[in-house]
C-alpha positions as a Markdown table, in Angstrom:
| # | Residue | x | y | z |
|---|---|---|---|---|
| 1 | Unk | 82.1 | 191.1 | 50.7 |
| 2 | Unk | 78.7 | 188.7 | 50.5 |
| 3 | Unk | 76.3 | 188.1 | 51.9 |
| 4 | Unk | 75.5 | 184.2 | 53.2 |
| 5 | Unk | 72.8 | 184.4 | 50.3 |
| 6 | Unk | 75.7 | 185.0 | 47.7 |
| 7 | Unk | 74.5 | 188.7 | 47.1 |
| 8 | Unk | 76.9 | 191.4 | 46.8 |
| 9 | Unk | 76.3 | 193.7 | 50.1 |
| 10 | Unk | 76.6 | 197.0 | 48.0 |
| 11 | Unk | 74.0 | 199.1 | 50.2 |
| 12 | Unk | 75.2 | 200.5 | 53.9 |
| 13 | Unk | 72.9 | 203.0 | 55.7 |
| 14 | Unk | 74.4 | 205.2 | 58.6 |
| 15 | Unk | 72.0 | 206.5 | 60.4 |
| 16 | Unk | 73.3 | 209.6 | 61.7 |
| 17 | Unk | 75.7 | 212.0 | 59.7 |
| 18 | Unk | 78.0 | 213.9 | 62.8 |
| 19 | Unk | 81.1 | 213.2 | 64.2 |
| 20 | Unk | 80.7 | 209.2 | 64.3 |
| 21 | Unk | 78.2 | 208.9 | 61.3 |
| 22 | Unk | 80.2 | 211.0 | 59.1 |
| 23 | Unk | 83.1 | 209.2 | 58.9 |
| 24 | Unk | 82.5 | 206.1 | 58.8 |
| 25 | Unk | 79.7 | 206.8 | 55.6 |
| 26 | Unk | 83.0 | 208.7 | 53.7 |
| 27 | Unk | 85.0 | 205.7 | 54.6 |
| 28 | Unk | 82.5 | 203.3 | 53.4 |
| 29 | Unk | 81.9 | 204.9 | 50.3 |
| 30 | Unk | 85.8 | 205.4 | 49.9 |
| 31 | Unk | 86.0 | 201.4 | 50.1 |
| 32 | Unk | 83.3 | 200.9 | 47.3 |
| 33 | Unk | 80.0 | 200.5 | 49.1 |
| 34 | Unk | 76.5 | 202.8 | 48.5 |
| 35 | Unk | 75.8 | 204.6 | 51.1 |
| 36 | Unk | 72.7 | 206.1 | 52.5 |
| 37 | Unk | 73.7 | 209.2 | 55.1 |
| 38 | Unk | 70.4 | 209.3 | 57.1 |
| 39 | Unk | 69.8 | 212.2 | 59.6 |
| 40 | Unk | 66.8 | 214.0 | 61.1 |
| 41 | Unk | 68.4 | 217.6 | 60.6 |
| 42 | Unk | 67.3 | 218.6 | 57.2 |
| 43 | Unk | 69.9 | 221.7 | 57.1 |
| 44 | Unk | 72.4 | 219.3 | 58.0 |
| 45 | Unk | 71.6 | 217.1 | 55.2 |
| 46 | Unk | 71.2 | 220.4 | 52.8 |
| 47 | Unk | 75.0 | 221.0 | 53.3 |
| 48 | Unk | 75.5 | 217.4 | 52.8 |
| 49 | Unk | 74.1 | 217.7 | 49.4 |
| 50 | Unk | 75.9 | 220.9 | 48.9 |
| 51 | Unk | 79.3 | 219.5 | 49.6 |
| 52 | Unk | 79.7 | 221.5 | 52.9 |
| 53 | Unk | 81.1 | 219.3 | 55.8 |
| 54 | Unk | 80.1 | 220.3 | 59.4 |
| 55 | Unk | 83.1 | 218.6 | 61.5 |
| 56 | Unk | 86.6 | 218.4 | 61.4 |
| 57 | Unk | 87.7 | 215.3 | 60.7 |
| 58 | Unk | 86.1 | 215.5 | 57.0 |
| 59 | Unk | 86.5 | 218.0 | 54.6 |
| 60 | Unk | 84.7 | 219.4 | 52.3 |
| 61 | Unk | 86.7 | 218.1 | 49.6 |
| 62 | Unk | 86.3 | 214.4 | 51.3 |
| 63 | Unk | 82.3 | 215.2 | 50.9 |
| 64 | Unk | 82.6 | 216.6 | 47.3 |
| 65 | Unk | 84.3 | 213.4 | 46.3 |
| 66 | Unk | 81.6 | 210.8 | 48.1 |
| 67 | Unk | 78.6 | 212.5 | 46.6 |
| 68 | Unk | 81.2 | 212.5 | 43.1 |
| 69 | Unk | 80.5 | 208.5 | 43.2 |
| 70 | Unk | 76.9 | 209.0 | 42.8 |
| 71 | Unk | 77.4 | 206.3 | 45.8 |
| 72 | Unk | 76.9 | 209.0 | 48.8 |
| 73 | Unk | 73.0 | 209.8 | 49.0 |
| 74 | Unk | 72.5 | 212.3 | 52.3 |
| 75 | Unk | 69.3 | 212.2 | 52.9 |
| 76 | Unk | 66.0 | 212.2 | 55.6 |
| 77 | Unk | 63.3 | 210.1 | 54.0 |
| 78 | Unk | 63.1 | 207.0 | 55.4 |
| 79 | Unk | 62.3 | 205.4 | 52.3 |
| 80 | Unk | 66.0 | 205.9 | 51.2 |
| 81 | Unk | 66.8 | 202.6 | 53.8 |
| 82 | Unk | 64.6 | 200.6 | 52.3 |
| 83 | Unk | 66.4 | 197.3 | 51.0 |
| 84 | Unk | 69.8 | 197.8 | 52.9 |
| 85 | Unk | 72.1 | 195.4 | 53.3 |
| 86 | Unk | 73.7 | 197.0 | 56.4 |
| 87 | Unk | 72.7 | 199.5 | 58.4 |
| 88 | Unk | 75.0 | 201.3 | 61.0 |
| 89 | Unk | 73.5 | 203.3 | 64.0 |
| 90 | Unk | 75.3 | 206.4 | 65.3 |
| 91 | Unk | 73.1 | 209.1 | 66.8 |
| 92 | Unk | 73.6 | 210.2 | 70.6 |
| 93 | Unk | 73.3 | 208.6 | 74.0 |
| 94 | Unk | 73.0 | 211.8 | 76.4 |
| 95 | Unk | 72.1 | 211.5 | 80.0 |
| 96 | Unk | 68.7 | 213.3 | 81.1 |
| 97 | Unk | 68.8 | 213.6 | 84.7 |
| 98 | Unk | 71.1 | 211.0 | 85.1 |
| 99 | Unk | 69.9 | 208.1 | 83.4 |
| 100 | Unk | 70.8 | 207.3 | 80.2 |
| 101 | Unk | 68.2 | 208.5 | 77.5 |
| 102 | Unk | 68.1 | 205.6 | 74.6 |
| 103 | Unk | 65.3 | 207.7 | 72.3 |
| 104 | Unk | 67.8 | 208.2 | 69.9 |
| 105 | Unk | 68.8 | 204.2 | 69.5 |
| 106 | Unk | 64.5 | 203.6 | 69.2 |
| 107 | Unk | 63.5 | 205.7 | 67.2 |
| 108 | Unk | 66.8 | 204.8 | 64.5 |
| 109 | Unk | 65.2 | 200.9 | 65.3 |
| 110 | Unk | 61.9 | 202.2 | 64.5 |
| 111 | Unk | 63.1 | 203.7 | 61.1 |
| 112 | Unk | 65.0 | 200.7 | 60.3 |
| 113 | Unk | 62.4 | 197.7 | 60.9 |
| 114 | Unk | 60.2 | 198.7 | 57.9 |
| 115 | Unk | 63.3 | 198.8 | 55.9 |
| 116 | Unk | 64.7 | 195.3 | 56.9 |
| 117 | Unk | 64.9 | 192.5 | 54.4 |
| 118 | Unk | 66.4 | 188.6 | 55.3 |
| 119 | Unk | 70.1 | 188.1 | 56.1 |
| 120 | Unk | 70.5 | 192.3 | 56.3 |
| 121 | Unk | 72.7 | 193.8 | 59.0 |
| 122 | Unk | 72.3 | 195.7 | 61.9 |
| 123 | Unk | 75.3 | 197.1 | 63.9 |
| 124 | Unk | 74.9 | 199.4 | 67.0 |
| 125 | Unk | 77.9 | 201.8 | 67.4 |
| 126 | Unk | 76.2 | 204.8 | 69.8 |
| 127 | Unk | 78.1 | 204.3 | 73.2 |
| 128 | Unk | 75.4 | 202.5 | 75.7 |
| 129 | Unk | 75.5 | 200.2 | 78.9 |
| 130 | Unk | 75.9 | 196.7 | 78.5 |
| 131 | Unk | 72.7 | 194.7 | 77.4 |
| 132 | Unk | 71.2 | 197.4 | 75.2 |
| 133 | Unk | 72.2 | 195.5 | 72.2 |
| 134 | Unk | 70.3 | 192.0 | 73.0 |
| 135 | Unk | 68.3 | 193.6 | 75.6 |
| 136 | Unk | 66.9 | 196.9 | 73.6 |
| 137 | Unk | 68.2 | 196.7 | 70.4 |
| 138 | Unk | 67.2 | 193.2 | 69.4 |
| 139 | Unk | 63.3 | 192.8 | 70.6 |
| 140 | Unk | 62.6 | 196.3 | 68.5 |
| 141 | Unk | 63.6 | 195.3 | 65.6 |
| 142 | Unk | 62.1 | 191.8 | 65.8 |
| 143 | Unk | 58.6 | 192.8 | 66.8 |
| 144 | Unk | 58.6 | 195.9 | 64.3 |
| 145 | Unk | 60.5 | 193.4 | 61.0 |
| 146 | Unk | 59.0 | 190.4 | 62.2 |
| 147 | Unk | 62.7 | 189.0 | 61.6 |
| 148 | Unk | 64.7 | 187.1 | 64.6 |
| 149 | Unk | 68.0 | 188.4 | 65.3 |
| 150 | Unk | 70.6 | 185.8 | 65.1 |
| 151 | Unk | 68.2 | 183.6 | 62.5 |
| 152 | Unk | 66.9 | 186.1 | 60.0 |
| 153 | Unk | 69.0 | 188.7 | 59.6 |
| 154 | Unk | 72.4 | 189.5 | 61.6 |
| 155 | Unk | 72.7 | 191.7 | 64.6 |
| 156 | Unk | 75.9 | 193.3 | 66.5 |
| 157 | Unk | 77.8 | 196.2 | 68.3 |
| 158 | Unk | 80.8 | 197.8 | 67.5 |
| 159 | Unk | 81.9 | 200.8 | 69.9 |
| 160 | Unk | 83.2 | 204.2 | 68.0 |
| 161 | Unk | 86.3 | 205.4 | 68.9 |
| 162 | Unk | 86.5 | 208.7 | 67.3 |
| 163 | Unk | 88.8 | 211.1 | 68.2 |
| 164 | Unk | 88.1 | 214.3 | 66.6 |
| 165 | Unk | 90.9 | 216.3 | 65.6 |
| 166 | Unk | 93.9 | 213.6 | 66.4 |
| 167 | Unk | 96.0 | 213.5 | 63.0 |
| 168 | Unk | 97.3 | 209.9 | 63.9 |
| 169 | Unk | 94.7 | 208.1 | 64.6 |
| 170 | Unk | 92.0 | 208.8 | 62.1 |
| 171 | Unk | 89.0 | 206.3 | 61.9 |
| 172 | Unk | 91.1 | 203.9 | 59.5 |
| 173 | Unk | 94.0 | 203.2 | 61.7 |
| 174 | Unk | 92.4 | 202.7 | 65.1 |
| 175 | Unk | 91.6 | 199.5 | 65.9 |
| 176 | Unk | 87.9 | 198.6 | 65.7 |
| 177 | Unk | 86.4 | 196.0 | 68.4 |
| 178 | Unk | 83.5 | 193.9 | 66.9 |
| 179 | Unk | 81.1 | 191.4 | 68.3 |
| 180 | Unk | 77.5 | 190.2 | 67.2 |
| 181 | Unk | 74.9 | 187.9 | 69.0 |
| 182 | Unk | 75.8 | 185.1 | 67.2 |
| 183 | Unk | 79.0 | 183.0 | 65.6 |
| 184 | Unk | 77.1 | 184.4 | 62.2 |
| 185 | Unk | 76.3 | 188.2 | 63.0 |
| 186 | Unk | 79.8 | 188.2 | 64.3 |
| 187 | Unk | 81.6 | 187.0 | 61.2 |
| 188 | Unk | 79.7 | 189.2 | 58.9 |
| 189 | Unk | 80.1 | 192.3 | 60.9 |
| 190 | Unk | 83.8 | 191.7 | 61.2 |
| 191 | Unk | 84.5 | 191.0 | 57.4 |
| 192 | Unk | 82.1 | 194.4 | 57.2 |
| 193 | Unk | 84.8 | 196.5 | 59.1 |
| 194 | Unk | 88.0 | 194.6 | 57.9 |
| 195 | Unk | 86.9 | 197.1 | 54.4 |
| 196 | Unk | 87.3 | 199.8 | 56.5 |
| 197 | Unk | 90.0 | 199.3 | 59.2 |
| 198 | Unk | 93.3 | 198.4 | 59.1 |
| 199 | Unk | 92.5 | 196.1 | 62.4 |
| 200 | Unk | 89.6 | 194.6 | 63.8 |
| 201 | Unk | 88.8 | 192.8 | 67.4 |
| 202 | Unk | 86.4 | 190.7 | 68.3 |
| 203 | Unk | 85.3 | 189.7 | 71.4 |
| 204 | Unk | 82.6 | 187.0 | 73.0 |
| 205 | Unk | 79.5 | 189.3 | 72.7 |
| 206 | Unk | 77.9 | 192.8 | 72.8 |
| 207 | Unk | 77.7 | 193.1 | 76.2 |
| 208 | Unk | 81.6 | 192.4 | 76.5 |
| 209 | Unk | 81.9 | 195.5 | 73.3 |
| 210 | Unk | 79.9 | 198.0 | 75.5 |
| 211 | Unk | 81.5 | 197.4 | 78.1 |
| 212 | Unk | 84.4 | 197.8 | 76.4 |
| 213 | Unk | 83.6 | 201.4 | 75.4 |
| 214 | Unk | 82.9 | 202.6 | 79.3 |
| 215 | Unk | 85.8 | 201.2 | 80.3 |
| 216 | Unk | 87.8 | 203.3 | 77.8 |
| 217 | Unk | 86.5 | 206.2 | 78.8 |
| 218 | Unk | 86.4 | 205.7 | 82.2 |
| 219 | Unk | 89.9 | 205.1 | 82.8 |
| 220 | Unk | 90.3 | 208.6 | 81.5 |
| 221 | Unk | 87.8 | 210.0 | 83.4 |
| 222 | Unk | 89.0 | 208.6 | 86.3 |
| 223 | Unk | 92.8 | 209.6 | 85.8 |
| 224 | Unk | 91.8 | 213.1 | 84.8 |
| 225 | Unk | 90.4 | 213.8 | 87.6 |
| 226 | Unk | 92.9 | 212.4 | 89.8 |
| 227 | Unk | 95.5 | 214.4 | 88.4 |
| 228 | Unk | 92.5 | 217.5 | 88.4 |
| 229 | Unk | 92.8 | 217.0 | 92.4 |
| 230 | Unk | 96.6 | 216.5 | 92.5 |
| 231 | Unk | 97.1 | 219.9 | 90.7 |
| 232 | Unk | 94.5 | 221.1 | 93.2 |
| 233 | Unk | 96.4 | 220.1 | 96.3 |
| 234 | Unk | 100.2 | 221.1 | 94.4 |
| 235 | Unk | 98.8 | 225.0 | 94.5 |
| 236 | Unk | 98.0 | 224.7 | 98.0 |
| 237 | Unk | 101.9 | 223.3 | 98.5 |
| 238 | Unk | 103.5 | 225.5 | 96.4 |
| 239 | Unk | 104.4 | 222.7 | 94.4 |
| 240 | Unk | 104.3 | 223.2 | 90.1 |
| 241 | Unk | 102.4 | 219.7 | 89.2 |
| 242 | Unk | 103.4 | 220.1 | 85.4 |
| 243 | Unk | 106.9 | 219.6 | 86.6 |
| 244 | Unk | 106.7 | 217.0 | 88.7 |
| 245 | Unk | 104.5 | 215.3 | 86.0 |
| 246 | Unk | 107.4 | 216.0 | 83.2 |
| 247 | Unk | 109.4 | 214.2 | 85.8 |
| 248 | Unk | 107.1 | 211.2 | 86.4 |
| 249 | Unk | 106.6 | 210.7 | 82.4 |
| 250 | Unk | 110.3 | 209.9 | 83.0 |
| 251 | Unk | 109.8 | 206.4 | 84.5 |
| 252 | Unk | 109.6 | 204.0 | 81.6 |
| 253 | Unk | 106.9 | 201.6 | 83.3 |
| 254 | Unk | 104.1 | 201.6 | 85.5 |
| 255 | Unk | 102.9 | 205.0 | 84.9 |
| 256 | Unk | 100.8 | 207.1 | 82.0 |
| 257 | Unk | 100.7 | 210.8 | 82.0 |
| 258 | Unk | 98.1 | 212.5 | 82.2 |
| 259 | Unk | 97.3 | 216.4 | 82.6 |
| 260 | Unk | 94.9 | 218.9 | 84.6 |
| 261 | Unk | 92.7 | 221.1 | 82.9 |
| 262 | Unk | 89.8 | 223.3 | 82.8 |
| 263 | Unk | 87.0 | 220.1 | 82.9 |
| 264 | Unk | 86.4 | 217.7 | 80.6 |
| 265 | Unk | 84.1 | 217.8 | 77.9 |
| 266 | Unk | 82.9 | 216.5 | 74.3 |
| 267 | Unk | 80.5 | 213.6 | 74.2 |
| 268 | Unk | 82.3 | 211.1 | 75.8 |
| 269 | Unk | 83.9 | 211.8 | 79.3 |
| 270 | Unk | 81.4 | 213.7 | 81.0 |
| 271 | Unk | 78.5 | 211.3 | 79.8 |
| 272 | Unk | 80.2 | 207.6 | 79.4 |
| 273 | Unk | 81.3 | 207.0 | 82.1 |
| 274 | Unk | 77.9 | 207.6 | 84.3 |
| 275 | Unk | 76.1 | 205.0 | 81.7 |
| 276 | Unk | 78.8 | 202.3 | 83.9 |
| 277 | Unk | 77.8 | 203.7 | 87.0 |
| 278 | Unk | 73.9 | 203.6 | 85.9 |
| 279 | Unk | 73.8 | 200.3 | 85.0 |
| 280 | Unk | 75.8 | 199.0 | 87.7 |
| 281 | Unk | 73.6 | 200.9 | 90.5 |
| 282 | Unk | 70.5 | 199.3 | 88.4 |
| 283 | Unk | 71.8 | 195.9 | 88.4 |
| 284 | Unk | 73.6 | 195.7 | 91.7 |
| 285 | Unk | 71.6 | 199.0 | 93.7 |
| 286 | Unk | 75.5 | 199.8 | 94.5 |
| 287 | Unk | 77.1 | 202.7 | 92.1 |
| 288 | Unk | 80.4 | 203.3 | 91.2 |
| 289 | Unk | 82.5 | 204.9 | 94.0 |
| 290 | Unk | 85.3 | 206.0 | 91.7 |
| 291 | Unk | 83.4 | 207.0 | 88.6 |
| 292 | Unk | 81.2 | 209.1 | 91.1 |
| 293 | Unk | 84.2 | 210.5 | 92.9 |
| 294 | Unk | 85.9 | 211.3 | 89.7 |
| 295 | Unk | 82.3 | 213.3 | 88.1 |
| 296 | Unk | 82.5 | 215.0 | 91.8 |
| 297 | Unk | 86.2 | 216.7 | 90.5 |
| 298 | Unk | 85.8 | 217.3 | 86.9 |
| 299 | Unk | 82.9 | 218.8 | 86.9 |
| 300 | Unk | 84.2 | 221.3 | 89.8 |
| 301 | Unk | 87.3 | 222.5 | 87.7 |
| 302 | Unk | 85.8 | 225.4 | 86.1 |
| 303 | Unk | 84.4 | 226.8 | 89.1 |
| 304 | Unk | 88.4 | 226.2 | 90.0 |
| 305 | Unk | 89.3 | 228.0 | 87.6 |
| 306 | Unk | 87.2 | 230.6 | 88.2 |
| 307 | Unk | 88.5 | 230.9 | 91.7 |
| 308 | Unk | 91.9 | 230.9 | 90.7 |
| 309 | Unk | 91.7 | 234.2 | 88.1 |
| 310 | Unk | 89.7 | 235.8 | 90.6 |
| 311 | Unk | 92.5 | 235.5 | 93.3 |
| 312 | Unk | 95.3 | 236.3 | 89.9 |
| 313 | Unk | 93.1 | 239.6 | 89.5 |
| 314 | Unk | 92.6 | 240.3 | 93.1 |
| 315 | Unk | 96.3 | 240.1 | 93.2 |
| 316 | Unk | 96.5 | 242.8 | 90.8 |
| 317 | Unk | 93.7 | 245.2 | 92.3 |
| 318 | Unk | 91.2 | 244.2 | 89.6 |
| 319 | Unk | 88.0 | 243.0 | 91.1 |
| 320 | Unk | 86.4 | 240.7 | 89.0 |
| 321 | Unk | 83.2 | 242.8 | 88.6 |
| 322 | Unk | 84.2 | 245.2 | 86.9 |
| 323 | Unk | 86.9 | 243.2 | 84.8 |
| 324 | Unk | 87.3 | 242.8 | 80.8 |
| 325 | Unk | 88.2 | 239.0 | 80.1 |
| 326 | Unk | 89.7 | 237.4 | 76.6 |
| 327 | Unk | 88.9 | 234.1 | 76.9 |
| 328 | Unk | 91.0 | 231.8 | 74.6 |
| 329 | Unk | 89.1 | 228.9 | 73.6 |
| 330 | Unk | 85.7 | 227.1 | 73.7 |
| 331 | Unk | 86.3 | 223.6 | 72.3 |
| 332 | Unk | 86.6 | 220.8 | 74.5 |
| 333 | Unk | 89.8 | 220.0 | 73.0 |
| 334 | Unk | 92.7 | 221.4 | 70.6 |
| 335 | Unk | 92.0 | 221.9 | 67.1 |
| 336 | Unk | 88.6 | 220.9 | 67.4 |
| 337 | Unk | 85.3 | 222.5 | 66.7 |
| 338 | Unk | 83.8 | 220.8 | 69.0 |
| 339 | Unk | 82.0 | 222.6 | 72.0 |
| 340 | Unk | 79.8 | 219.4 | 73.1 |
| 341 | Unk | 79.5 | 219.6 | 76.8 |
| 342 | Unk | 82.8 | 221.9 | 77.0 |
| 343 | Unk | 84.3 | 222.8 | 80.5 |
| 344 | Unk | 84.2 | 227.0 | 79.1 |
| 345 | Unk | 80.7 | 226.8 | 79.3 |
| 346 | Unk | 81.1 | 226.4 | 83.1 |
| 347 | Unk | 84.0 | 228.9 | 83.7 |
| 348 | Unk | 82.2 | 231.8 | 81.2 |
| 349 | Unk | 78.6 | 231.4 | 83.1 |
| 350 | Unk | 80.3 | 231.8 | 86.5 |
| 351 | Unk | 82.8 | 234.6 | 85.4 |
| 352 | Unk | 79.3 | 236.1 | 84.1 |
| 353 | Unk | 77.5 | 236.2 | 87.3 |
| 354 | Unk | 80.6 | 237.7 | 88.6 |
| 355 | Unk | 80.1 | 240.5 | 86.5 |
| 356 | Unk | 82.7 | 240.2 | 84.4 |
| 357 | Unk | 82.8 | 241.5 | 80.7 |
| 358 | Unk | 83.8 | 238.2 | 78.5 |
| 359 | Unk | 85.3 | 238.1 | 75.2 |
| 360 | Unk | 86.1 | 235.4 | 73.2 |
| 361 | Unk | 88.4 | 234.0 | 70.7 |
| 362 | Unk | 88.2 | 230.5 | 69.3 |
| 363 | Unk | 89.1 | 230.2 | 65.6 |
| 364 | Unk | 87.6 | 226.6 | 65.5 |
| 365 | Unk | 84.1 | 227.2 | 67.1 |
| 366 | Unk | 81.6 | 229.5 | 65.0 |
| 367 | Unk | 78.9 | 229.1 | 67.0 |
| 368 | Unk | 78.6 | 228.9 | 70.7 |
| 369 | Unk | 75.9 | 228.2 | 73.0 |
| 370 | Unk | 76.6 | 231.4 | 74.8 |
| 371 | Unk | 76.5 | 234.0 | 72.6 |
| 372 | Unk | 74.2 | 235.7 | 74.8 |
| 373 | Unk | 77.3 | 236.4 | 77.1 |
| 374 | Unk | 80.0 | 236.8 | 75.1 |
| 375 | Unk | 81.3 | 238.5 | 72.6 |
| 376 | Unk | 83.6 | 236.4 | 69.8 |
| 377 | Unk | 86.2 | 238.3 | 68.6 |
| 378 | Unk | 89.3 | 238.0 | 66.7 |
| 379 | Unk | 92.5 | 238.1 | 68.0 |
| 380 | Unk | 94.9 | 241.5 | 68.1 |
| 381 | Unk | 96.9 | 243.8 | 70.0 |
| 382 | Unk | 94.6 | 245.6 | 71.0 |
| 383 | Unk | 92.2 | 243.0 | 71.9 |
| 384 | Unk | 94.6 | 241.2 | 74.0 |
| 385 | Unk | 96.2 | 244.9 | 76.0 |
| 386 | Unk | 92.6 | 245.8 | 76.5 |
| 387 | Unk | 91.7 | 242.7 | 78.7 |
| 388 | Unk | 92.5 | 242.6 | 82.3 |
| 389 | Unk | 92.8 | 238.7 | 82.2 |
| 390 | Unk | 92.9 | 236.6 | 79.5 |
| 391 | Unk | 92.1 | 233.1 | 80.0 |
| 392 | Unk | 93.6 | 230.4 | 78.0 |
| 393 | Unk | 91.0 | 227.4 | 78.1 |
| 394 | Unk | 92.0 | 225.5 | 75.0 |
| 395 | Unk | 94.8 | 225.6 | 73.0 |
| 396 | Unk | 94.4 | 224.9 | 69.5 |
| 397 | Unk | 97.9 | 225.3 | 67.4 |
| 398 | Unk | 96.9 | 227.9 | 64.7 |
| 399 | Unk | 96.7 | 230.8 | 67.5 |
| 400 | Unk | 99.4 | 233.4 | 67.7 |
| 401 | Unk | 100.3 | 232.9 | 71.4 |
| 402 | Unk | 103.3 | 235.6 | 70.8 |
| 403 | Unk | 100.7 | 238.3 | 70.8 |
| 404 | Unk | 99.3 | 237.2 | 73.7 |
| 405 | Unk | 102.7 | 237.1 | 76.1 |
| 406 | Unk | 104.0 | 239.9 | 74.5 |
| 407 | Unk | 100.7 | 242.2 | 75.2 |
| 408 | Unk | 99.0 | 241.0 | 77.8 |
| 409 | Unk | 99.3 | 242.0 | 81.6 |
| 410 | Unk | 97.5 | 238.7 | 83.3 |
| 411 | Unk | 97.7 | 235.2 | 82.3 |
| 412 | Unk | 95.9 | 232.2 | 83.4 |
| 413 | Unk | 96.9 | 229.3 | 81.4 |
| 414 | Unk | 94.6 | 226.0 | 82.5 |
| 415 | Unk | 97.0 | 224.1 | 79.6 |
| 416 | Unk | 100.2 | 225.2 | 80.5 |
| 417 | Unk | 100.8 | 226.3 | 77.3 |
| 418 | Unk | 102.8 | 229.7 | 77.8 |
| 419 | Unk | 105.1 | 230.9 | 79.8 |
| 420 | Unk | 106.4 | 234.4 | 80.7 |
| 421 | Unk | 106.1 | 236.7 | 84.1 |
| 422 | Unk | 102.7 | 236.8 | 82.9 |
| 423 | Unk | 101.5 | 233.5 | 82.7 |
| 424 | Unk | 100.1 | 231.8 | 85.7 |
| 425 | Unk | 99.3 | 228.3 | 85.1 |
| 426 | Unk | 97.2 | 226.0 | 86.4 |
């Protein structure tokens, strides 16, 4: 790839080395480009340099190899960026109160502007409402560089579609939408990603690539928590949902499974999809009746759950106060280690106040935000015939789910995962 100058664009900076950052800096190394990891955490930077990987989707190996190159430079000295050729921007978009908190995006503008040169590339990945490219984006980094966007030096967004843990659809093989602010930014942003992906689409301009994003994830959002309330309303009837889903999956057209669960959780469901409604109730002073309906049921699942293994132990003669609960999974999905935002932080602080005694097994998730709580444990016999309820939350496949049917007296399964005498599902 070159640059409209005839330079070779070896230099790429990611700014931001987690579950975004991370692998698209291995990737671009993998394809042949230096690569400066930037991030503000120093001790995730330390392991970096030590070879240690801190998410799932790369390995330690993977890590070992980049920094092998002598093309892989993790680092957080801003003086690293200086000269780049393009520049990447990953780091998070949470909600404060609300409204979307863009800190993140400004301050990795901030570091980037004194590092700018003519004809250099800056991409936006960070999931955001449409405009903050050409709206946020593009005025910092002009008045800070003095450069123009679209003139001097090239200027784009390209929504991350990582899906942490999913075996098939790694970063390489999912499809990458691209877009830039002008015919220019666009062409050299796409040629950028066609070294990393195996497909690329374009579309007419950022706004229409962040808008893309939300709608991704608001279509899920929305669906999970229509089938959240459907498995709701089932209980009441008597009615099992997962098998009149199974039956629905059936029909070969017009309808897309999808499950009930404890909550939603990770980066991208619980936040995403409120950036739409933000941005719409800013622009129009009308939200999103939908995307506020569906926040309304997902984020009242755990306390669902909750509900329901109180009534399973009350069933039982077990109040809740005085019960000893294995909780089976933190993550906010299977095989993850990933505990952003997770619906079990919801079910364990209510079962808490309940006064129930929580233990918890996750084999993915080292550390956990509730440790004060909780005790992690490892799974056994005697673990599992010791708890009153044990509550399966996520179910990642390297568990031994056979010593759990065979030895314990009370089953709530929010995946429908098991099955047994035992097992009540959700």
């Amino acid at each position: 790839m070159t640059r409209a100058d005839g330079k070779v664009a070896a230099t790429v900076v990611v700014v931001g080395q987690g579950y975004v950052g991370l692998p698209v800096a291995m990737r671009a190394v993998d394809v042949g480009f230096s690569v400066v990891g930037f991030d503000v955490s120093e001790s995730k930077v330390d392991g970096l340099r030590a070879g240690r990987t801190h998410i799932d989707d790369v390995t330690d190996a993977d890590v070992a190899a980049a920094l092998s190159t002598g093309r892989y430079l993790p680092t957080s000295s801003r003086h690293d960026m200086n000269g780049f050729d393009i520049a990447v921007i990953t780091v998070p978009t949470p909600l404060r109160e609300g409204a979307p908190d863009l800190s993140y995006i400004e301050d990795a503008c901030r570091l980037l502007a004194g590092a700018m040169t003519f004809e250099c590339t800056v991409i936006l990945e960070s999931t955001t409402y449409p405009g903050t490219t050409e709206e946020i984006v593009a005025p910092l980094l002009e008045s800070l560089s003095g450069l123009v966007a679209g003139r001097d030096f090239h200027l784009g967004f390209s929504p991350e579609r990582i899906d942490p843990g999913n075996p098939t659809w790694d970063f390489r093989r999912t499809p990458k939408v691209v877009s830039g602010v002008d015919p220019a930014s666009l062409k050299v942003i796409q040629a950028f990603y066609e070294q990393l992906v195996d497909t690329t689409v374009s579309v007419a301009s950022p706004r229409e690539a962040e808008f893309t994003k939300l709608l991704e994830n608001t279509f899920r959002h929305v669906n999970i928590a229509l089938v959240n309330e459907l498995a709701i309303h089932a209980q009441l009837l008597g009615i099992d949902i997962w098998e009149v889903i199974r039956a629905a999956s059936t029909k070969p057209f017009g309808f897309m499974p999808f499950h009930p669960g404890p909550g939603v959780g990770g980066h991208c469901l619980p936040i995403d999809p409120s950036y739409l409604s933000w941005k719409i109730q800013q622009d129009s002073g009308v939200g999103s009746r939908f995307i506020e309906i569906a926040n309304d049921v997902n984020r009242q699942m755990p306390a669902y759950v909750v509900h329901r293994v109180m009534l399973g132990l009350n069933e039982r003669g077990k109040p809740t106060k005085s019960a000893r609960i294995l909780v089976l999974g933190v993550a906010y999905k299977k095989n993850s280690n990933d505990a952003r935002e997770t619906p079990a932080t919801g079910v364990i602080r209510e079962l808490a106040k309940l006064g129930a005694t929580l233990r918890v097994h996750d084999p993915h998730v080292q550390a956990f935000e509730l440790r004060d709580l909780v005790e992690l444990v490892p799974l056994s016999v005697e673990e599992v015939q010791a708890a009153d309820a044990v509550v399966l939350l996520t179910d990642h496949d390297d568990v031994d789910y056979s010593v759990v049917t065979a030895n314990a007296d009370y089953i709530f399964d929010t995946r429908h995962r098991l099955s047994g005498e035992n097992v009540e599902s959700l």
